[in-house]
Each structure stands twice: as structure tokens, then as C-alpha cells.
N, C-alpha and C positions, 0 to 999 in steps of 0.2 A: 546387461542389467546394471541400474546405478547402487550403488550399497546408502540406502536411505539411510544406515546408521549413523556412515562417514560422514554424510549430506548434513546430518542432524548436527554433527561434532563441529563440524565447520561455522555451523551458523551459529551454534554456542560461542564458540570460540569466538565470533566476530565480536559479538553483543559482549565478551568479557572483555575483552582490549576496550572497547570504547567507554563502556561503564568502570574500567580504570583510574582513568581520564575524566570522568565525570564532575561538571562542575557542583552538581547538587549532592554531592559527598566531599568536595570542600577544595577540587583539586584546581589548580589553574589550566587557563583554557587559551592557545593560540588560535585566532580567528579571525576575519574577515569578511568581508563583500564579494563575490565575484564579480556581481552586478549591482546596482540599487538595488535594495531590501533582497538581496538574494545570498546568506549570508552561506559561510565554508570552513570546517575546524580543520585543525593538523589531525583531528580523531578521525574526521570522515576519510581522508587522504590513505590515510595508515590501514585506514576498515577496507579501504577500497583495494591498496595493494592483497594485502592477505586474502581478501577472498579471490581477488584475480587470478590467484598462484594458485590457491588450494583449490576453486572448481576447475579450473583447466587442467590442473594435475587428477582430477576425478575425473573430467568426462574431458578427453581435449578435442572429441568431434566437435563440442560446441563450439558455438560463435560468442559473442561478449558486448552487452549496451549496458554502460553505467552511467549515471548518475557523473559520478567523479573522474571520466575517461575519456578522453577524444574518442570521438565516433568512428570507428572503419568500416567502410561498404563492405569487406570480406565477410562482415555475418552474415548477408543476404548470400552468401552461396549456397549455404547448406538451411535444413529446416530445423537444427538444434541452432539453441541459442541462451544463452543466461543473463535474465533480467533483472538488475545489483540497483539497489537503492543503499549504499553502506548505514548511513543512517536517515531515515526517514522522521520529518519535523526536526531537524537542526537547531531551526530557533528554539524548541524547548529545549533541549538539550543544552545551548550554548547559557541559556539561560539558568539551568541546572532544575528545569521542571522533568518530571519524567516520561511526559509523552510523545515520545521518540522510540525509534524501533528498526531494527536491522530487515531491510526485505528483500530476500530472492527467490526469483524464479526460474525454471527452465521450460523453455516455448520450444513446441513443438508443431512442426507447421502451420505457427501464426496461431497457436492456441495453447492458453501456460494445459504442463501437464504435472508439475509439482509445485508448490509455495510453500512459503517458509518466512514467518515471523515471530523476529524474537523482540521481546522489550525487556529487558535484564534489569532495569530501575522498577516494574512494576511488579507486585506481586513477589516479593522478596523471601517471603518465606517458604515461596512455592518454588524457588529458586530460577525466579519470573518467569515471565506470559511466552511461551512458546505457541504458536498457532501453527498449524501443518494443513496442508491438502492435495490431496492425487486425484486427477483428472478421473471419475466413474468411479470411486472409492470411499469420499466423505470426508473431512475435514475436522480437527480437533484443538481444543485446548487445553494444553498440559495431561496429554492425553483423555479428555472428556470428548466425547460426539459433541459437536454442536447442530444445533437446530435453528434454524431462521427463525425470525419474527414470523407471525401468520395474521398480521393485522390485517381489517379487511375493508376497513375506511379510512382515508385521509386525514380526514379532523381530528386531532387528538395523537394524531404519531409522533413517537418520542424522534426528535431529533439531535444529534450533537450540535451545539450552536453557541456563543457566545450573547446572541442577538437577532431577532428574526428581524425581518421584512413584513411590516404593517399587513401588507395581503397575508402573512404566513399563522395570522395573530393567532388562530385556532389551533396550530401544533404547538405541541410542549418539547421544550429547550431538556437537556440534560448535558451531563459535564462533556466538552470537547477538546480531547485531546490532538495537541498538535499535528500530529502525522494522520495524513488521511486513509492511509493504512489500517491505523490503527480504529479510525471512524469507522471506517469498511468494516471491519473484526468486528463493530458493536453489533452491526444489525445480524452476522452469523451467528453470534451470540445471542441473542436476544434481549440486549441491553439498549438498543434502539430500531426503529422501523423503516427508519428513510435516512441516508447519507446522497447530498447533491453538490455538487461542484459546477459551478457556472463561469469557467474559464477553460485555456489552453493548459493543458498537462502534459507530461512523459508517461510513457508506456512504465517505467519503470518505477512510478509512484504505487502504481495500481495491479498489475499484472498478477502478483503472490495473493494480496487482499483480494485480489478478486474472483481467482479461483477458492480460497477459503470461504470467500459468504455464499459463491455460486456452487459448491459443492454441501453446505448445509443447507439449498433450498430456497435461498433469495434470488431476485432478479437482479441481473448487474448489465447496464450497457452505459450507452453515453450519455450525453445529456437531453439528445432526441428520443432518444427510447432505439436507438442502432446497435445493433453487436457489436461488440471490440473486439479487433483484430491486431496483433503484435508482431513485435521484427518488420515493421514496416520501414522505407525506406527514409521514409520521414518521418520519425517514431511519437508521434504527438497524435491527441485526439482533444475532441472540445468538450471537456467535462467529462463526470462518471457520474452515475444514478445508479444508487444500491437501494434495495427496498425489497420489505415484504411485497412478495406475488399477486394480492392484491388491490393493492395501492399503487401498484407501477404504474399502470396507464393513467392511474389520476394524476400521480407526481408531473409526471410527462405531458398533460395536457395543462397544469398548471404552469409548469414553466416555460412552455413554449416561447410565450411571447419577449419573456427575457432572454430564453437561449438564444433567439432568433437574433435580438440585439445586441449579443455580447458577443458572438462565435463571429468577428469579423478578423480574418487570416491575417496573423503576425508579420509584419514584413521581416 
């Protein structure tokens, strides 16, 4: 049995090393590109060692996919595994916005059975947004139950978005925070109804957030409307579709024709 408290400490702890460092508390920030527009801090590095040490020293059956870590095929031997995003939405954070957030998971035969997000810059007086969920248990904010949106028509679903797509013109736009983690957590919350990503992702983005919105009652798959599955050997899927239960098949029949055109395999 994993000691959820430790679990909880750990992931505090990540989110206070990085929120240290924080540039939107005034501090300077080492960074870079890994790739075009794919940026990387000495904060994410540092979040990624310390959680590496501290969950293997918690549970060391697991296996290990981050974000910040060359990939080894050793996780595919076993069916634990820990899914580390050190900091999720980077660019806010490099920037010194606050919507970024620490997320881990642990997967258990290719299905998270814990999550765990923290975002330490939000929610300050609450001593920030901790989100948790266990696989058949429920899912929470700062210890609050959360409960999904239960919207039952498309038109008019709060989305996070900077900007829609002319077809979208009938939903309403609300604030979108950088991490799509953190997007996921609106719709368990019920601060929005539909979160859609219409790209190639990492399991690792998604895994924590998506057992938190699917354990308060939303629907979470890809962008076809397909289950996600994790610890995969190729750890990527094409998009994620969060949303109230029922509006999913509309979302899904909506974007069809763009997922169709966009999910063409990275070389």
C-alpha cells in the first residue's frame, strides 16, 4: 500500500522548489528551447530530479516516463509506472504567469490509478490548488469533492480558449490557463464544459488531469471520442476531449472532420 500522505508531501514539495524560482515573484529564470517553441527551465530539470529520487524511493516497483527524462523501455516490463510532468505549461511559468502546475501520476496496467496536481502560484491563500484522484474513489480540490460539469448541449459550453474557430462561434471562451492539466481540472471543477486538444500529445501531459476530471464524472478520451491508454510503448496519443457526459458525442462529432486532418503521424 502506497502512503498517500508521503505521495501528497512529495508533490508539495515539488511545486515549492519550482515556485522558489518563480519568475512571477521576481526571481531569475535559466531557460531555453529544447526544440522550436518547445521551451525548458533549470526549474523543470531540478523538479524532475527530486521527484525521480523521491517516488522511486516510495514505490521502486514502479517504472518511470517524464517529461524531462530519456525514455527506457524497462517501464514496459512491469504494470506500475509514474507519469511526471515536473512542470506543466512551462511557457506560463517562464513567463512568470501562474498557470503551470506540477503533475504526477501512477499507472497501473495502462490505467492512472492516482493523480496528483499541484499549482503553488494559484490560489495562494489556500496555500494553492492541490487537485488529487484515486482510481473508483473521487477526486478533490484542496480537499473539496469535485463534480463535473453536467451540461447537456453543445452551444453555449464554457470553453478555456484564447480564441475560437469561427464554426466554434456559439461556445463561450473563459480564462485558459496554460497547462492543459490545469484546462482538464476546469471541466472537474465545473468552471468549464469542454476542454479539446487537436494535436499530438505525451501521456504525461494528461494522465493525473485525467483521472481527476474522470473520477468527478466527465468524459475524458482522445480526440476521436477512444479511450486512452498509458505506459504505452510509444507514449503519445492524438489529442484529449474532456467534457461534460453530455456533450461528448456532440464535441466528437464536431471535430471530426479537423481531427481527421490534423492526426497525420509525426515522423
Amino acid at each position: 500500500m502506497i502512503d498517500r500522505q508521503r505521495l501528497e508531501a512529495i508533490v508539495r514539495e515539488a511545486g515549492a522548489i519550482a515556485l522558489a524560482g518563480w519568475p512571477g515573484d521576481g526571481h531569475d529564470l535559466d531557460h531555453w528551447d529544447k526544440s522550436p517553441d518547445n521551451p525548458v527551465s533549470a526549474l523543470d530539470l531540478a523538479v524532475d530530479d527530486y521527484l525521480k529520487r523521491e517516488l522511486r524511493a516510495l514505490l521502486p516497483a514502479a517504472g518511470w516516463l517524464s517529461e524531462e527524462t530519456a525514455d527506457a523501455p524497462h517501464r514496459l516490463q512491469g504494470d506500475l509506472v509514474w507519469l511526471v510532468d515536473p512542470i506543466d505549461g512551462t511557457r506560463s511559468f517562464i513567463h512568470g504567469r501562474d498557470g503551470w502546475a506540477v503533475s504526477v501520476a501512477l499507472v497501473n496496467a495502462s490505467r492512472p490509478l492516482l493523480g496528483y496536481l499541484f499549482a503553488p502560484a494559484r490560489a495562494r491563500d489556500e496555500g494553492g490548488e492541490l487537485w488529487q484522484a484515486e482510481a473508483g474513489k473521487g477526486s478533490w480540490r484542496n480537499g473539496k469533492r469535485l463534480k463535473a460539469s453536467r451540461r447537456l448541449e453543445l452551444p453555449g459550453a464554457r470553453v478555456p480558449a484564447w480564441k475560437l474557430h469561427d464554426e466554434d462561434a456559439d461556445l463561450e471562451k473563459v480564462e485558459q490557463p496554460n497547462s492543459i492539466a490545469l484546462r482538464m481540472a476546469m471541466v472537474a471543477n465545473d468552471e468549464a464544459d469542454l476542454v479539446a486538444s487537436l494535436r499530438w500529445g505525451y501521456e504525461w501531459d494528461i494522465a493525473a488531469a485525467g483521472l481527476i476530471a474522470r473520477e468527478a464524472g466527465a468524459a475524458v478520451t482522445d480526440a476521436f471520442g477512444h479511450p486512452l491508454n498509458y505506459n504505452k510503448r510509444d507514449p503519445k496519443a492524438f489529442g484529449v476531449l474532456v467534457s461534460a457526459p453530455g456533450i461528448h458525442a456532440a464535441a466528437v462529432e464536431r471535430l471530426a472532420t479537423r481531427a481527421e486532418a490534423l492526426a497525420q503521424p509525426e515522423n
